[in-house]
C-alpha positions as CSV (number, residue, x, y, z in Angstrom):
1,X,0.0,0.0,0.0
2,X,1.3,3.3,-0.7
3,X,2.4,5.7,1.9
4,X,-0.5,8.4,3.0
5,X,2.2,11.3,2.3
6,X,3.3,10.4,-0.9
7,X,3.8,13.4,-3.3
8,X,2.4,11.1,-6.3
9,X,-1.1,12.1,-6.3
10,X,-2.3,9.3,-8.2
11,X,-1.0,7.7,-5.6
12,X,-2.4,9.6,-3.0
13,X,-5.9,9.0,-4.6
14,X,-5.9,5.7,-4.9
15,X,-4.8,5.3,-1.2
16,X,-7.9,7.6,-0.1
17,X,-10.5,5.6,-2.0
18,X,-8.7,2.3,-0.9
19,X,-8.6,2.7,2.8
20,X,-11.4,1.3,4.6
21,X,-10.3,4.7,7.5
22,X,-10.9,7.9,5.2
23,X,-14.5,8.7,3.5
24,X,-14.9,11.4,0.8
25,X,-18.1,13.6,1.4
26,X,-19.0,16.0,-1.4
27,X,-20.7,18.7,0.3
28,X,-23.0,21.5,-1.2
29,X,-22.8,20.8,-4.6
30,X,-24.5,23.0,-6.7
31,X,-26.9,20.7,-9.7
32,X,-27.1,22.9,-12.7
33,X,-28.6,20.7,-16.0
34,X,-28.1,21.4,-19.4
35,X,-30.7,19.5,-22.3
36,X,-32.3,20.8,-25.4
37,X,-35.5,21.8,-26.6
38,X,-37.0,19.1,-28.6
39,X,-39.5,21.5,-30.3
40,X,-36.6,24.3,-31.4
41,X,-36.2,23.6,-34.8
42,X,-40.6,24.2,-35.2
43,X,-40.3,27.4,-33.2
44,X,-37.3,29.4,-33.6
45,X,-38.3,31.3,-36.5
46,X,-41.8,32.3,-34.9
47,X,-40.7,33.2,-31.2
48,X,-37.9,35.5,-33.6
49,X,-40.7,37.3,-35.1
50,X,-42.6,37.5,-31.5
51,X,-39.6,39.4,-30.4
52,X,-38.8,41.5,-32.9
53,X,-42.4,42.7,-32.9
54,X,-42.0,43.5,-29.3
55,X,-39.2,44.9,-29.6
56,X,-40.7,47.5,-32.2
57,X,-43.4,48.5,-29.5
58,X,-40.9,49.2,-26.5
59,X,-40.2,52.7,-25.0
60,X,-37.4,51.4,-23.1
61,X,-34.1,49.2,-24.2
62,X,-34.8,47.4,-20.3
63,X,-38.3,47.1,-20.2
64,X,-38.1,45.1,-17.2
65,X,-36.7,48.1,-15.3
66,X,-34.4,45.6,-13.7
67,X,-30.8,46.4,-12.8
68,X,-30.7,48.5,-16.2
69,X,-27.1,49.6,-15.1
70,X,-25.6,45.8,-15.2
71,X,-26.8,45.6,-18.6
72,X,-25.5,47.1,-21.8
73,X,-26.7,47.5,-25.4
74,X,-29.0,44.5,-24.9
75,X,-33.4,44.8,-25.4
76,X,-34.7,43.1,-22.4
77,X,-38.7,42.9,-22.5
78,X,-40.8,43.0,-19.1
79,X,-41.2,39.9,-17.1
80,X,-44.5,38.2,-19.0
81,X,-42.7,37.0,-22.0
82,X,-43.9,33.1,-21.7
83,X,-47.4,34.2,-20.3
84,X,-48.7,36.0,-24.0
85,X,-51.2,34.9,-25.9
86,X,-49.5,33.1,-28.9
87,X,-49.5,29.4,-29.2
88,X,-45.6,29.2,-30.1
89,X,-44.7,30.8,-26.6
90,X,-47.1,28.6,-24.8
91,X,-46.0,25.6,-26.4
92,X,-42.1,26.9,-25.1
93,X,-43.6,27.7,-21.5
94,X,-45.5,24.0,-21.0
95,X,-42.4,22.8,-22.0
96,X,-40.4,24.8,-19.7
97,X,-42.6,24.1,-17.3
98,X,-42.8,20.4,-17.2
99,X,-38.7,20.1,-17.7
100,X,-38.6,22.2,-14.3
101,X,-40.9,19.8,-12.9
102,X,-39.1,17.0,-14.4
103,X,-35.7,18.4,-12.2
104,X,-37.6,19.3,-9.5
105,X,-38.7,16.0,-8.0
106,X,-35.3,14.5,-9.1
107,X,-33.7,16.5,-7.3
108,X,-35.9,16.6,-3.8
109,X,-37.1,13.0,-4.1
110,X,-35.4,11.8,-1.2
111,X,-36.5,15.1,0.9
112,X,-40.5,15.1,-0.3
113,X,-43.1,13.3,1.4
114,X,-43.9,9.7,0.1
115,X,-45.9,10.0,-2.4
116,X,-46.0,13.9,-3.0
117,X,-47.3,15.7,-6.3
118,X,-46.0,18.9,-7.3
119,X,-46.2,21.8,-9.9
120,X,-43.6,23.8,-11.6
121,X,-44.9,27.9,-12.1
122,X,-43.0,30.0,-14.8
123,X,-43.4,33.3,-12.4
124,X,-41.0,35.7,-14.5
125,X,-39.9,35.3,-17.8
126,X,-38.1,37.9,-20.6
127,X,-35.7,37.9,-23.8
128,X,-32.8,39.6,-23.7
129,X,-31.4,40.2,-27.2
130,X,-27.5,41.2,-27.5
131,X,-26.0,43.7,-30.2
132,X,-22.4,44.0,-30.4
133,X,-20.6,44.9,-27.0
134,X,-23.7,44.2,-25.1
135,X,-23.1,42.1,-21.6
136,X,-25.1,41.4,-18.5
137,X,-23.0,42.1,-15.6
138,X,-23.4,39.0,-12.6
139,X,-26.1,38.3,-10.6
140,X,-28.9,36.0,-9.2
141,X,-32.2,35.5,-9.1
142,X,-34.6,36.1,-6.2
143,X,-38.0,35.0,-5.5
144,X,-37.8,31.8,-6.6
145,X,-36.3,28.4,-6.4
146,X,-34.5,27.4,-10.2
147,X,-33.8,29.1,-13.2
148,X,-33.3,28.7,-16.9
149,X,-31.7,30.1,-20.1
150,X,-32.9,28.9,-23.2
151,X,-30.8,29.8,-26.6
152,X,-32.9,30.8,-29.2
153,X,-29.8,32.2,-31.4
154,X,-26.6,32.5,-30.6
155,X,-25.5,34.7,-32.8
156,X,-21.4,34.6,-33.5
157,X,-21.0,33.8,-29.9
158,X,-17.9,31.4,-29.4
159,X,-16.8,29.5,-26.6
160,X,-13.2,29.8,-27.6
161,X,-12.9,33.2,-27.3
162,X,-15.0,33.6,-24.6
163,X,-17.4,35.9,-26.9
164,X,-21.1,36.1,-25.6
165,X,-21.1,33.1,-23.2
166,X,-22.9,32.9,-19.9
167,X,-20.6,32.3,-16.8
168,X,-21.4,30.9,-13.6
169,X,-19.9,31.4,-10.1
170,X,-18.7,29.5,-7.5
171,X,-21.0,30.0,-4.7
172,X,-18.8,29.3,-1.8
173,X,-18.0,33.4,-1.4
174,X,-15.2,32.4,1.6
175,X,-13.4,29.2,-0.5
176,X,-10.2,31.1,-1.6
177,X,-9.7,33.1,1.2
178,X,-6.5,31.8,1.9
179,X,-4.9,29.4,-1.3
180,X,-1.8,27.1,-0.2
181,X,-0.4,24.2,-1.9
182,X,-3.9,22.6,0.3
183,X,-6.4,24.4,-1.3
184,X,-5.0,24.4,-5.0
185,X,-8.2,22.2,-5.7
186,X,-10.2,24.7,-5.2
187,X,-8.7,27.6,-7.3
188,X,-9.5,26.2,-10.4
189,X,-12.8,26.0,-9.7
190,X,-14.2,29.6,-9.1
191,X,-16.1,29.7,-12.7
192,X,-18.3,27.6,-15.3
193,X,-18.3,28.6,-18.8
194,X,-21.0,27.1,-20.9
195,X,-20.6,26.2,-24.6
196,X,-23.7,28.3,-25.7
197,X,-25.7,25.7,-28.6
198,X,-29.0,27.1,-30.4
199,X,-31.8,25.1,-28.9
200,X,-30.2,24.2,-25.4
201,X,-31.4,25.1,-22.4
202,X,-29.4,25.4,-18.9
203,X,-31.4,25.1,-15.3
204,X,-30.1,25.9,-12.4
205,X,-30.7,27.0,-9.1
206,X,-31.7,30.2,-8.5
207,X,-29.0,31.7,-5.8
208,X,-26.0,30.3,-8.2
209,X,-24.4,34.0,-9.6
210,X,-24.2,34.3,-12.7
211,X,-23.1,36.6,-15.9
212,X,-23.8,37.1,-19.7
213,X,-19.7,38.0,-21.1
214,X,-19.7,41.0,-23.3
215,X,-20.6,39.9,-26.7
216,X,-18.9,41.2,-30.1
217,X,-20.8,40.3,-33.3
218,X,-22.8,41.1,-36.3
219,X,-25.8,39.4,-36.0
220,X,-28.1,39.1,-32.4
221,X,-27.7,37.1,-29.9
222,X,-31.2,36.0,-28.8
223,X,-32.3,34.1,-25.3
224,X,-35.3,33.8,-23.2
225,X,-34.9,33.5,-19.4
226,X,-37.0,32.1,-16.9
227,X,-37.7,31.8,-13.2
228,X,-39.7,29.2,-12.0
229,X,-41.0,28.0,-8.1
230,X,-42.6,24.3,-7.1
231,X,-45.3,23.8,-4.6
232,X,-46.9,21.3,-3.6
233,X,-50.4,20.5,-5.3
């Protein structure tokens, strides 16, 4: 067996999940999910033209009225988007809905009571469409227990350049208050960059920080965001 102190971390590893003495407990992980919408392809096109309408009516380029000065050179509409009268965005929200629901009682099946029913609400919901240079500075979500952002178009965004992605935070604000040759596991840890697709959707929950990177292109970079709480029926 090799010695606990050995500077071969392999080593060191293996000895950990070998020895019958020393458990590994994750603690406080954050569950973030990432699938697509099934029904993109079909809608796409129409929830474009929804926005674009809207977008023609507003008065304001945040018309959410919502941290306007963390945002820049993007059209945000108010916070109804998935509750209008149009058959495409309905289709989107019972979607959106159920896949919440769907993660939901994954998630809390071993806290809910036997047997227990709930329901997913879409309570705030808006688009946010990026022109060139346009970011959304980091933040969370109150008011309600998971999120989502769904990618209608990405535009020129690219994960390789970091152009136009969303990044997440490492919610553990104290983790690198003091870094040693100890803690080097967690320093490259701090942030989450996702490789933004047309069609895929991210959930996660809703206290998870979290920031649109500015975005340089031609053409717009389109997403609908959503919060969403689960009670019991």
């Amino acid at each position: 067996m090799p010695h606990p102190y050995s500077t071969d971390t392999r080593m060191q590893k293996d000895y950990i999940t070998d020895s019958p003495d020393i458990e590994a407990i994750e603690l406080w992980n954050s569950q973030c999910f990432i699938t697509e919408n099934p029904y993109h392809t079909m809608l796409q096109e129409a929830l474009r033209n929804s926005i674009y309408d809207d977008i023609g009516e507003l008065n304001a380029t945040v018309q959410s009225e919502v941290a306007v000065t963390a945002k820049a050179n993007l059209a945000e509409s108010e916070l109804d988007f998935l509750d209008r009268d149009n058959a495409d965005i309905q289709t989107l929200n019972v979607f959106l809905s159920d896949l919440i629901n769907t993660i939901a009682a994954d998630v809390n099946q071993p806290f809910w009571p036997e047997d227990a029913e709930a329901y997913a609400t879409i309570v705030e919901s808006w688009y946010h469409v990026t022109r060139n240079g346009g970011y959304h500075d980091a933040h969370s979500h109150p008011n309600c227990s998971w999120c989502g952002i769904y990618y209608l178009d990405i535009g020129d965004s690219d994960f390789t350049r970091r152009n136009g992605l969303n990044r997440f935070y490492d919610p553990r604000v104290n983790a690198d208050h003091y870094l040693d040759a100890g803690s080097q596991y967690l320093n490259g840890t701090g942030i989450w960059d996702i490789e933004p697709k047309d069609g895929q959707i991210v959930i996660f929950p809703s206290y998870l920080k979290h920031s649109a990177l500015p975005y340089f292109g031609d053409k717009d970079r389109i997403v609908i965001a959503f919060n969403a709480r689960v009670d019991f029926v």
